[in-house]
C-alpha positions in Angstrom: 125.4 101.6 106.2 126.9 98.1 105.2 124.0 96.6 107.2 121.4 98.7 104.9 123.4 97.2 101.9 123.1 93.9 103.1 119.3 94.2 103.9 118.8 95.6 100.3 120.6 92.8 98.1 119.0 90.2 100.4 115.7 91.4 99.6 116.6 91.3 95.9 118.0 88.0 95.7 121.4 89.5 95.2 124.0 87.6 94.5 127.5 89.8 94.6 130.2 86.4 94.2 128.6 84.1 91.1 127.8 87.9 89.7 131.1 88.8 89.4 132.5 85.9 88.3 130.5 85.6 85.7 130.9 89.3 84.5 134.2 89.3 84.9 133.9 85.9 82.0 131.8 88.1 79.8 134.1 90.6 78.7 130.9 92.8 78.6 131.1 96.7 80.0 127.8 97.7 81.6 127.2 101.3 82.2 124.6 103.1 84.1 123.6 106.8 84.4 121.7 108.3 87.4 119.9 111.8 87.0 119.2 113.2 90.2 117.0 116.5 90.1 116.2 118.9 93.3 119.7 117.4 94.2 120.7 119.9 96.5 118.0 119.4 99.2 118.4 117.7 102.6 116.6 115.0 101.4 117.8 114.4 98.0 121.3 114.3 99.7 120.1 110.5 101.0 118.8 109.4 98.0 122.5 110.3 96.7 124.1 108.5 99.2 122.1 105.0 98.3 123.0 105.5 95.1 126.7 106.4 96.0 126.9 102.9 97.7 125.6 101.0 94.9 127.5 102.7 92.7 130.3 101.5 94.5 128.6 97.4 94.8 128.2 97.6 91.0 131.9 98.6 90.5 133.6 96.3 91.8 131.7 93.4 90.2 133.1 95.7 86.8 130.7 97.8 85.5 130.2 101.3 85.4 128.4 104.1 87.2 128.0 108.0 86.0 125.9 110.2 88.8 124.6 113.6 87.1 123.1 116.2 89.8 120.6 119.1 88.6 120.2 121.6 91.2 116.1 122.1 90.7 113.6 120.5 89.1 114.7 121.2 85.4 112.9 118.8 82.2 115.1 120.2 79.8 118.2 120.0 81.3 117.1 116.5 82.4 116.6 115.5 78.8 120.2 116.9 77.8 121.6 114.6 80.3 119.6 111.7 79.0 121.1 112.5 75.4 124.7 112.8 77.3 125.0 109.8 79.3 123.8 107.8 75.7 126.6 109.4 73.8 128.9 108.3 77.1 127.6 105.1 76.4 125.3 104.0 79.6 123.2 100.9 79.2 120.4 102.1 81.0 119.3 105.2 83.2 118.0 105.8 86.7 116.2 109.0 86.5 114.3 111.3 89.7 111.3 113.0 86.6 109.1 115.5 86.1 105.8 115.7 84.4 106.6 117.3 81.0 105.8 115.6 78.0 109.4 115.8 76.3 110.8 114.2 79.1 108.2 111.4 78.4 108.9 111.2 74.6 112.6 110.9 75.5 112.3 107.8 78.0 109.9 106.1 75.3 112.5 106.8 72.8 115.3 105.2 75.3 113.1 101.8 75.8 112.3 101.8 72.3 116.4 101.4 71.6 116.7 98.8 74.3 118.1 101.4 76.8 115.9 100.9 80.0 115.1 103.7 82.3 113.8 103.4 86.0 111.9 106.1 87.6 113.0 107.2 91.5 111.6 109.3 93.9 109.1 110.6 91.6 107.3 108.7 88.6 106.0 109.3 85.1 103.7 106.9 85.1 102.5 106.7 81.0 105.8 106.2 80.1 107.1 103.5 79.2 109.9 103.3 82.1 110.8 99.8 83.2 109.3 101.0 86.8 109.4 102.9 89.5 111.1 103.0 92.9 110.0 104.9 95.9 107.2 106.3 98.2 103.0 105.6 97.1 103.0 109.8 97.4 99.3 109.0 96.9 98.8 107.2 99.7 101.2 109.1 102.0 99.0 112.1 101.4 96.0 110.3 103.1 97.9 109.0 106.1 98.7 112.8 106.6 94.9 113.8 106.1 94.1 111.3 108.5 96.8 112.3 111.0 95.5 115.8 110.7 91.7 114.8 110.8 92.4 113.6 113.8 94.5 116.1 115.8 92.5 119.6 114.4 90.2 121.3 116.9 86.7 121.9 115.3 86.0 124.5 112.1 88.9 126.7 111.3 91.0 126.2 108.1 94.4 124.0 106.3 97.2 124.9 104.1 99.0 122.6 102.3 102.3 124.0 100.7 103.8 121.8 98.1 107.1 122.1 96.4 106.8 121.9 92.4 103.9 121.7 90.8 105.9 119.8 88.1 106.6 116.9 90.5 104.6 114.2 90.3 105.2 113.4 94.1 105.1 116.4 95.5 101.3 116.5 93.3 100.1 113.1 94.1 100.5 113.5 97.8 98.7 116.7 97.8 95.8 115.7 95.9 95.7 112.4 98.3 95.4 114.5 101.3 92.8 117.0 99.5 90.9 113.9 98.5 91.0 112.2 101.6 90.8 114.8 104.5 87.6 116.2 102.6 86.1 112.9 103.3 86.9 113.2 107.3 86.2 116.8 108.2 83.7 118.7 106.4 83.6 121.2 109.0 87.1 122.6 108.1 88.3 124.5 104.7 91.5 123.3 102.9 92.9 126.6 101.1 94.2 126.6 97.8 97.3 124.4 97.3 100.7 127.1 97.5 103.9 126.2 96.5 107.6 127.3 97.8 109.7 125.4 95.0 111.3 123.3 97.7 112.8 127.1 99.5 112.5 127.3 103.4 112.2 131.2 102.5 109.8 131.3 100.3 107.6 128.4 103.0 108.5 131.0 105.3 106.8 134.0 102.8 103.6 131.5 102.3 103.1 131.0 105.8 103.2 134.6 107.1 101.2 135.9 104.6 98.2 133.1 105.0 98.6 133.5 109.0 97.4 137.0 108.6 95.1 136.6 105.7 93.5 133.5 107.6 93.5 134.0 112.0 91.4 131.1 112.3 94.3 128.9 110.5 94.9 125.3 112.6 96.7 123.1 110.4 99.6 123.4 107.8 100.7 120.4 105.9 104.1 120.3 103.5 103.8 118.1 100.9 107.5 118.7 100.2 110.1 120.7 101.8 109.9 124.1 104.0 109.7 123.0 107.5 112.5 125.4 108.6 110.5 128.1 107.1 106.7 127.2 108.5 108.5 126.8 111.2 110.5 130.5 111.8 107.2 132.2 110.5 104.9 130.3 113.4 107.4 131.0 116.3 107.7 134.6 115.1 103.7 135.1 115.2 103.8 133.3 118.7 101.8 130.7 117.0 104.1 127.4 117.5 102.3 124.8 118.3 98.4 126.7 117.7 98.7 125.6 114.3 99.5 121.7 114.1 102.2 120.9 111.5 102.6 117.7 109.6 105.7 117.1 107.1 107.9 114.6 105.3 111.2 113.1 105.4 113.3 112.0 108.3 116.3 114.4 107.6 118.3 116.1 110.6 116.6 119.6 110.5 112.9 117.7 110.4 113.9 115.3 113.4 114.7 118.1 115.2 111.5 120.0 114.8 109.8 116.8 115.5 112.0 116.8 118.7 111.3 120.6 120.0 107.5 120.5 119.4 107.3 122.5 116.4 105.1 119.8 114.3 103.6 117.1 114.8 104.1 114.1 112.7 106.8 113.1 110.2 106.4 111.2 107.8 109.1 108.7 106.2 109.6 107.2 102.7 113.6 105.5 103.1 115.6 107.8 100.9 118.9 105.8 100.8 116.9 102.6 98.9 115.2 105.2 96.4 119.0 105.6 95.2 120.2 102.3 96.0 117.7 99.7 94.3 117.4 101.4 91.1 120.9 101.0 90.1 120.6 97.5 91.8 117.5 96.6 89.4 119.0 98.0 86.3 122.4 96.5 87.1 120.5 93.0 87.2 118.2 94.1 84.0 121.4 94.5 82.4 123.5 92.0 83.2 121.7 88.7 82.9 117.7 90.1 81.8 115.9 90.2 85.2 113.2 91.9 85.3 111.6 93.9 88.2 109.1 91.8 90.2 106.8 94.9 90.2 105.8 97.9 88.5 106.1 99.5 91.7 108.9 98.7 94.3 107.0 101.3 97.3 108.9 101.8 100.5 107.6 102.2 103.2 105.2 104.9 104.7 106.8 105.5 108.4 105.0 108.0 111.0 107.3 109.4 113.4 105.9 111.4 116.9 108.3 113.5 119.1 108.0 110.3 121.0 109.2 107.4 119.0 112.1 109.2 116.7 114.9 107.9 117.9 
């Protein structure tokens, strides 16, 4: 983990010993509030844990960090904790969105009173947040299309089961793999997009109830979370490994899936520096008026195979 830290500030020009001597001349408190929605998923717990760690580099150099959790993907709760961590008095706010347009208005409000707010994990991108760290969903939608273009057997058909249909990610990487796999293999059907609100049950539901709606199904890809789920319904239909499987994120469950044969390819985004760097950039925003280099600080798109996971 220290070596991830190190990696992280070194890429961002950090500087931890003239920054905290000089903020501990300034006599200036700096406080910074992190909203964390869907916070109680597998993979949301890494994102918490980057942004645990730099909660704890920004402390010591003497400023302040307050981490709010919402369970699901809640706008208006997300805008009361906006409101809340103002009237606690943070400087500036690292926030995991949603699409909703009162969410919106509220970060425009924030930046037009000087309080800056940085998008993670998921993006509002006509806002005017300073900018946006984490995964090109977008384009990690067409690696899976192509991964799945080139692994399906001729004809037959593809479900893609998303998460929330208010999350910009979990939407963007959808629409890249509808957009993209249509342009590879015309000679199989994409069904219409379902969604399991990030519940391995509810994946579980979708997937049974397509399996016998659809016989000639080959390819399933979640655009969010459910693995657990596809995968209990396929091995009870005696269909593990018929129907090829493609995911995200490189938590335990996922890895061990991977491992057994149950899907196919994984695909990465680096949780822990979606929670780390924002805190990072607004810390340095804050402190002595860096901006971010870009707009959008990606990571990286990793493909993992059964092969090459460990």
């Amino acid at each position: 983990m220290a070596e991830n830290i190190r990696r992280i500030a070194d890429e961002m020009g950090y500087q931890p010993n003239r920054a905290g001597r000089a903020l501990a001349m300034s006599r200036r408190s700096i406080t910074i509030g992190v909203i964390v929605q869907a916070a109680d998923t597998p993979f949301m717990e890494k994102v918490l844990e980057g942004a645990k760690d730099a909660k704890a580099e920004v402390e010591r150099l003497g400023a302040d960090v307050i981490i709010r959790r919402i369970r699901d993907f809640d706008a208006r709760r997300a805008v009361e904790l906006m409101h809340e961590l103002k009237k606690e008095g943070c400087d500036g706010i690292a926030l995991v969105p949603v699409e909703d347009e009162r969410l919106k208005e509220t970060i425009n409000e924030f930046a037009d009173e000087n309080i800056p707010v940085i998008t993670f994990n998921s993006d509002i991108e006509d806002s005017k947040r300073l900018c946006f760290v984490g995964q090109d969903t977008f384009q990690s939608g067409r690696v899976a299309a192509g991964l799945m273009a080139d692994i399906l057997p001729p004809s037959g058909k593809v479900l893609v089961i998303s998460g929330y249909p208010t999350s910009y990610g979990h939407k963007n990487r959808a629409r890249g793999f509808f957009q993209e796999f249509g342009k590879l293999r015309d000679d199989v059907r994409l069904l219409d997009i379902q969604y399991d609100f990030d519940d391995d049950k509810m994946a579980e539901m979708i997937t049974y109830g397509m399996l016998k709606e659809y016989e000639d199904l080959t390819g399933i890809y979640l655009a969010a979370s459910g693995v657990q789920g596809v995968c209990r319904a396929l091995d009870a239909l005696g269909m593990e490994g018929k129907v090829k499987v493609i995911s995200n994120d490189l938590i335990d469950q996922n890895v061990q899936c991977l491992e057994e044969g149950k899907i196919r390819f994984l695909i990465g985004q680096d949780g822990y520096r979606q929670g780390y760097e924002p805190v990072m950039k607004l810390f340095g925003k804050l402190f002595d008026g860096k901006e971010p280099e870009r707009e959008y600080a990606y990571t990286e798109i990793v493909i993992k195979t059964r092969y090459n996971v460990t």
